[in-house]
C-alpha positions as CSV (number, residue, x, y, z in Angstrom):
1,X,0.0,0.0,0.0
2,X,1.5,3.2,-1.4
3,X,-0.2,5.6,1.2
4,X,-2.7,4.9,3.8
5,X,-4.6,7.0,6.0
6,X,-6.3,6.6,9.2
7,X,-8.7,8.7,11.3
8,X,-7.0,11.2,10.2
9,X,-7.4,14.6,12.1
10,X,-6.4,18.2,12.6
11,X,-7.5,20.7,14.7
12,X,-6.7,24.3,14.9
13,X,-8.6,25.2,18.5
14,X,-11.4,24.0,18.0
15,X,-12.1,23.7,14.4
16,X,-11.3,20.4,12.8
17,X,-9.9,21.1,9.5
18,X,-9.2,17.9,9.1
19,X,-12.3,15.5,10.6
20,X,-11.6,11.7,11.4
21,X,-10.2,10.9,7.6
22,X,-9.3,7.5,6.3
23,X,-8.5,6.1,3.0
24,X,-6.0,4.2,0.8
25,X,-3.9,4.7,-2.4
26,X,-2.3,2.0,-4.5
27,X,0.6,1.9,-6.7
28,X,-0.4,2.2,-10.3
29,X,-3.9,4.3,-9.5
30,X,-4.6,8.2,-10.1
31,X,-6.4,9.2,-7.2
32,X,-8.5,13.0,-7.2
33,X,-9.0,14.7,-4.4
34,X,-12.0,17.3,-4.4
35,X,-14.0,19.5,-2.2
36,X,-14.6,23.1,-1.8
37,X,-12.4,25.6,-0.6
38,X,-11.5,25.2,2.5
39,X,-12.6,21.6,2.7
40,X,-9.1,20.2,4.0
41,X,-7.7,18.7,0.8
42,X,-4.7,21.2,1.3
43,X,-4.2,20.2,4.8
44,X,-4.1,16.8,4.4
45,X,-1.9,17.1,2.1
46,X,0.9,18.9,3.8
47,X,0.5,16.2,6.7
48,X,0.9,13.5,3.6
49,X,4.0,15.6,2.9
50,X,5.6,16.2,6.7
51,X,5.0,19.7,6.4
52,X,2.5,19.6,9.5
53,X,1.7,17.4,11.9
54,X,-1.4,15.5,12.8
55,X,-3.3,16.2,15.7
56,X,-4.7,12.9,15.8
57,X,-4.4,9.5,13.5
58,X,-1.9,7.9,11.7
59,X,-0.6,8.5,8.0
60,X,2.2,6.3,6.1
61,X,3.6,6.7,3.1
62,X,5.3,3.5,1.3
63,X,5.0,2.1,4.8
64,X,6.5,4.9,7.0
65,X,5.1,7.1,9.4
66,X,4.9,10.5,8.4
67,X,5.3,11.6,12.3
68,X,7.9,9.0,12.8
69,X,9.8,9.0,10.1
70,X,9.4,12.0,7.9
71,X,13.0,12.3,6.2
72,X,11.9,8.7,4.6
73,X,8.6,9.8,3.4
74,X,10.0,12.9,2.2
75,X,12.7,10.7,0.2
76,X,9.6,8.9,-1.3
77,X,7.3,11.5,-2.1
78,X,7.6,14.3,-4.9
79,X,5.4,17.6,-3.9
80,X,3.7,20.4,-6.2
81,X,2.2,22.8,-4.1
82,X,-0.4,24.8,-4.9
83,X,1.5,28.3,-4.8
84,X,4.5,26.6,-6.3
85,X,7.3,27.9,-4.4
86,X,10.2,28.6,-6.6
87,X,13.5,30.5,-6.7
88,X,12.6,33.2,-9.4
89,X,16.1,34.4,-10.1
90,X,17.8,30.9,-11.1
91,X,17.7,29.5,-14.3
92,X,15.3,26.8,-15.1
93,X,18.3,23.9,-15.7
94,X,20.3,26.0,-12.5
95,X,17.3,25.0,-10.4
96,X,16.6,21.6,-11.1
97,X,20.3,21.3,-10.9
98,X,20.2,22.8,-7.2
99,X,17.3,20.6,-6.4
100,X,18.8,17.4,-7.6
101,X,22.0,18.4,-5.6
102,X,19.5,18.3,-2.5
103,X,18.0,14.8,-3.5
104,X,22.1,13.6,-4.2
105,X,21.3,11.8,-7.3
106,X,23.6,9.9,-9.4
107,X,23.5,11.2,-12.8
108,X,21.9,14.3,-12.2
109,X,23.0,16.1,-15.4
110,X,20.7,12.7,-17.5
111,X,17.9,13.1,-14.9
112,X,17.6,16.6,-15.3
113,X,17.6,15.9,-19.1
114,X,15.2,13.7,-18.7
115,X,12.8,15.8,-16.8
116,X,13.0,19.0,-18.9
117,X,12.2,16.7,-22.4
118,X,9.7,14.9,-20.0
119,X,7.6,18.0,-19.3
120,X,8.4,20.3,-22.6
121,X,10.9,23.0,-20.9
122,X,13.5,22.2,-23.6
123,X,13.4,25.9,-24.8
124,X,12.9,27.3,-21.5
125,X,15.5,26.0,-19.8
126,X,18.3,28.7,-20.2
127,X,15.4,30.9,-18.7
128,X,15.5,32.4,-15.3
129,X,12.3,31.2,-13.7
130,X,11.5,35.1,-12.7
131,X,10.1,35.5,-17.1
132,X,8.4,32.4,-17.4
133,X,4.8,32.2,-18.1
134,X,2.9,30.7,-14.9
135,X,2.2,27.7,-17.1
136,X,6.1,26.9,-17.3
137,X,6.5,28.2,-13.7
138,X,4.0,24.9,-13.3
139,X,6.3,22.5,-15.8
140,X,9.2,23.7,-13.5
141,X,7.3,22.3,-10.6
142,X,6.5,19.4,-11.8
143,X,10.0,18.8,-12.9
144,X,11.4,19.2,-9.5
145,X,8.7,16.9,-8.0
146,X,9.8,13.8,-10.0
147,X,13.4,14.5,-10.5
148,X,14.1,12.0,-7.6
149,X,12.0,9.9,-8.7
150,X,9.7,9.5,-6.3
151,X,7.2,6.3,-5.6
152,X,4.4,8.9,-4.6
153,X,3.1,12.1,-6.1
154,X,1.3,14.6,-4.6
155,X,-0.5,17.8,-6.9
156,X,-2.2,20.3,-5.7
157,X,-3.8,22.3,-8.5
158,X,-1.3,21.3,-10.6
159,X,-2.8,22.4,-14.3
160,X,-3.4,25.7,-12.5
161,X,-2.3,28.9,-15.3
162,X,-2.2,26.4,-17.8
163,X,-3.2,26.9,-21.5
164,X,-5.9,24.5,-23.5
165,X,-2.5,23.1,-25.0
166,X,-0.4,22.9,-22.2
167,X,-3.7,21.1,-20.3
168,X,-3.6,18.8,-23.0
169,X,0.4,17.4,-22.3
170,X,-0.3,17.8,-18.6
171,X,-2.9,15.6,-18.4
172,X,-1.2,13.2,-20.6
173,X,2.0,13.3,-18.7
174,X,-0.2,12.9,-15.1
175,X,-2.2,9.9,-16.5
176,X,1.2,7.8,-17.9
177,X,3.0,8.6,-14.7
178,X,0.0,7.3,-13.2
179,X,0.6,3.7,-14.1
180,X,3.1,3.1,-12.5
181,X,3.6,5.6,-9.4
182,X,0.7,6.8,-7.1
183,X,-0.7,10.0,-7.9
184,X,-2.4,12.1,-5.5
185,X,-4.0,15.6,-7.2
186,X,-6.6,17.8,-6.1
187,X,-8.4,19.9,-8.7
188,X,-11.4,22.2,-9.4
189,X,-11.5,21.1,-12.9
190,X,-14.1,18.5,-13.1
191,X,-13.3,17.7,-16.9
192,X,-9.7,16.3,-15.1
193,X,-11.3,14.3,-12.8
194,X,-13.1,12.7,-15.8
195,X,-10.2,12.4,-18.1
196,X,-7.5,10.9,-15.8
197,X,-8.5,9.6,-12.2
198,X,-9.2,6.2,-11.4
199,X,-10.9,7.2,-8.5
200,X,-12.0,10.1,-6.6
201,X,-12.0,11.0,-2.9
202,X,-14.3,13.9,-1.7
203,X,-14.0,15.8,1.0
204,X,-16.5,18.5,3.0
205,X,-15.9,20.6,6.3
206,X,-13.2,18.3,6.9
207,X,-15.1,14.8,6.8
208,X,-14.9,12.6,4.0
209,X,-17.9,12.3,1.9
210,X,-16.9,9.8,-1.1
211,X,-14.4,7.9,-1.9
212,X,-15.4,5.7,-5.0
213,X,-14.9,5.3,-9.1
214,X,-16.6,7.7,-10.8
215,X,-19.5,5.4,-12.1
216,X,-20.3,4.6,-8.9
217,X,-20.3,7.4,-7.3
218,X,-23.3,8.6,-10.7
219,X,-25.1,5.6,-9.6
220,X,-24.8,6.2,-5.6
221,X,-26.1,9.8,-5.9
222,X,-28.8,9.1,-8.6
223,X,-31.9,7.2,-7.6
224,X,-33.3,7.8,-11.3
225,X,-32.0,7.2,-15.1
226,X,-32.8,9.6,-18.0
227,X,-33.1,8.6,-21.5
228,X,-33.5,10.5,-24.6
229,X,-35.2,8.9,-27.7
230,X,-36.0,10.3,-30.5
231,X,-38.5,9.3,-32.9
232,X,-39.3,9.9,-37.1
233,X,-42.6,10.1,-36.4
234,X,-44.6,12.5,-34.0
235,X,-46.1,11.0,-31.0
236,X,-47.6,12.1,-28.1
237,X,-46.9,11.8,-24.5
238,X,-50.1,9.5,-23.9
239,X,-48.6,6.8,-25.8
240,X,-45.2,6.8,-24.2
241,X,-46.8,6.2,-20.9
242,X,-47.4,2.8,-21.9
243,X,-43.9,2.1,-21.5
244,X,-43.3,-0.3,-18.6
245,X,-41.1,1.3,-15.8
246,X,-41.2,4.9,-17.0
247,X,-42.3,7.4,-14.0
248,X,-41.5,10.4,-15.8
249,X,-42.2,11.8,-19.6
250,X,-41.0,15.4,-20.7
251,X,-41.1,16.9,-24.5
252,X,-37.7,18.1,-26.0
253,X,-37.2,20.0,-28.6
254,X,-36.7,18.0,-32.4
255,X,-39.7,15.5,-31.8
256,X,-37.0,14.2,-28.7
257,X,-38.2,12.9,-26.2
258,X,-36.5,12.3,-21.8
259,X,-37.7,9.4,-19.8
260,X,-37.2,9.3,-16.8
261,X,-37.2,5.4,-14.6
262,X,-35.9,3.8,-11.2
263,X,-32.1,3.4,-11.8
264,X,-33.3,-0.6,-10.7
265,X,-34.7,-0.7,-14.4
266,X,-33.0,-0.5,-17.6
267,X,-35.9,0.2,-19.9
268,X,-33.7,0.8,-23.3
269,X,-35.2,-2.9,-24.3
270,X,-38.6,-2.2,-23.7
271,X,-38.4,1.3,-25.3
272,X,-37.2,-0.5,-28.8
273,X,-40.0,-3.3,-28.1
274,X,-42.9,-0.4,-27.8
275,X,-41.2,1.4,-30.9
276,X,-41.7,-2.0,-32.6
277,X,-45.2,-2.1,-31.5
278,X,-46.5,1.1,-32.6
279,X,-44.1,1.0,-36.1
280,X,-42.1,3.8,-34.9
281,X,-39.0,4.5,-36.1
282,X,-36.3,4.9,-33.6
283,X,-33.7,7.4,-34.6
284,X,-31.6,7.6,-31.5
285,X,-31.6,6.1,-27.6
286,X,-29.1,7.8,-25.0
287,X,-28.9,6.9,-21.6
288,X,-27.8,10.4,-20.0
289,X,-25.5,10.4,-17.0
290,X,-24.7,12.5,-14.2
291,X,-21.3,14.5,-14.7
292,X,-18.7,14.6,-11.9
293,X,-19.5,18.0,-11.5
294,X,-23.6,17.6,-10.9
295,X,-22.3,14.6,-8.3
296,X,-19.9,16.9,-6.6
297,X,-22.2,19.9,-6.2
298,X,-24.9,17.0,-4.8
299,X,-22.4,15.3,-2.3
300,X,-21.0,18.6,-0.7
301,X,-24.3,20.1,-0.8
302,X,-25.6,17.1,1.5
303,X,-23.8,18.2,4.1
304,X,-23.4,22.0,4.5
């Protein structure tokens, strides 16, 4: 087990910001990590990190106690902050230099070669850090968090600043690294969630409120299915009601059609058997499905 946590707490006075958390991370797995502002995702990621302790709990990383042993953890894990905290007046190939010097790598001058192909700095590097673009500010970060090649990696906001393009190679780079190190990233871009994690942990006023794959997390949320047909001939709501299972029936636009059942049924059959029936002509069947935005807003709505 790459990272596990549990019970997890931290209290400043008497405000938890952190609330009794507990979950696991494998090697191999891209894990999110939402919630709103202020929900604790930061926090527990700096105790993840040894930058603060617990007040109460236990976290290991690669089987170490992050109170007990934090120089080991530290030596395991590579760190993107969410203000990325970097030495403006070096070069970009002077810092990673610096930081591998920290980590005492072997090879460092390949590694760092490595990293700045890796995440597309090749014609920023003779750059001082201070006249980069905050999306290569971000490409420096994440340079420096897997120059030592870390088994864990922990993002906060790391596609923050970032253009359409550079989102593109980001995400790209995130997900590969992903198969084969464990990735740790919070986010408020829900398209991210969709397009890289394997699963997502949500968090609220400090408690944890999910922490599942992202079609089970539509299904846990949903009590209901929607699906849009759409017909070549015109038909009226009256007839549709004879389909078995459907509680709801509402008109779209384009002689389309949304209806609505118990997620217990899966009515697409029965829909193409009453189409057969009635000598419709069925031009298109969609099941619709939540996106991990409308289940977000619904799980940390629950419980403000």
């Amino acid at each position: 087990m790459s990272v596990k946590v549990e019970s997890l707490t931290k209290k400043y006075g008497e405000q938890h910001a952190v609330d009794d958390v507990s979950f696991e991370a494998q090697s191999g797995e891209v894990l999110g990590f939402l919630g709103p502002n202020g929900a604790g995702k930061t926090t527990t990621m700096k105790i993840l990190t040894c930058f603060i302790p617990q007040t109460e709990g236990k976290a290991t990383v690669c089987g170490y106690d992050t109170a007990e042993e934090p120089m080991k953890v530290r030596e395991r894990i590579g760190y993107l902050p969410e203000h990325n905290p970097l030495y403006k007046d070096m070069y970009v190939r002077e810092y990673l230099n610096f930081v591998a010097g920290l980590h005492k790598l072997p090879n460092k001058q390949k590694r760092i070669a490595e990293m700045i192909e890796l995440t597309g700095l090749e014609r920023e590097q003779k750059k001082l850090i201070g006249a980069l673009s905050k999306g290569y500010r971000q490409r420096v970060g994440l340079a420096q968090a897997m120059l030592h090649d870390p088994e864990v990696l922990i993002l906060d906001e790391p596609t923050s600043g970032l253009d359409p393009n550079q989102l593109v190679d980001i995400r790209a780079l995130i997900k590969e690294i992903g198969k084969s190190k464990t990735v740790i990233f919070s986010t408020h871009i829900m398209q991210e969630v969709q397009a890289i994690c394997d699963r997502v942990l949500i968090i609220n006023r400090g408690k944890l409120v999910a922490n599942d794959t992202i079609d089970d997390l539509r299904r846990r949320v949903s009590g209901e299915t929607a699906i849009t047909v759409q017909f070549l001939e015109k038909i009226g709501k009256a007839q549709l009601r004879n389909i078995p299972h459907a509680t709801a029936i509402e008109a779209l636009p384009d002689n389309q059609w949304q209806i609505i059942t118990n997620k217990k049924h899966d009515i697409r059959p029965k829909i193409f058997k009453f189409a057969v029936e009635n000598g419709l002509t069925l031009i298109e069947m969609r099941q619709d499905v939540q996106s991990v935005e409308d289940v977000f807003q619904t799980l940390t709505r629950v419980t403000s």
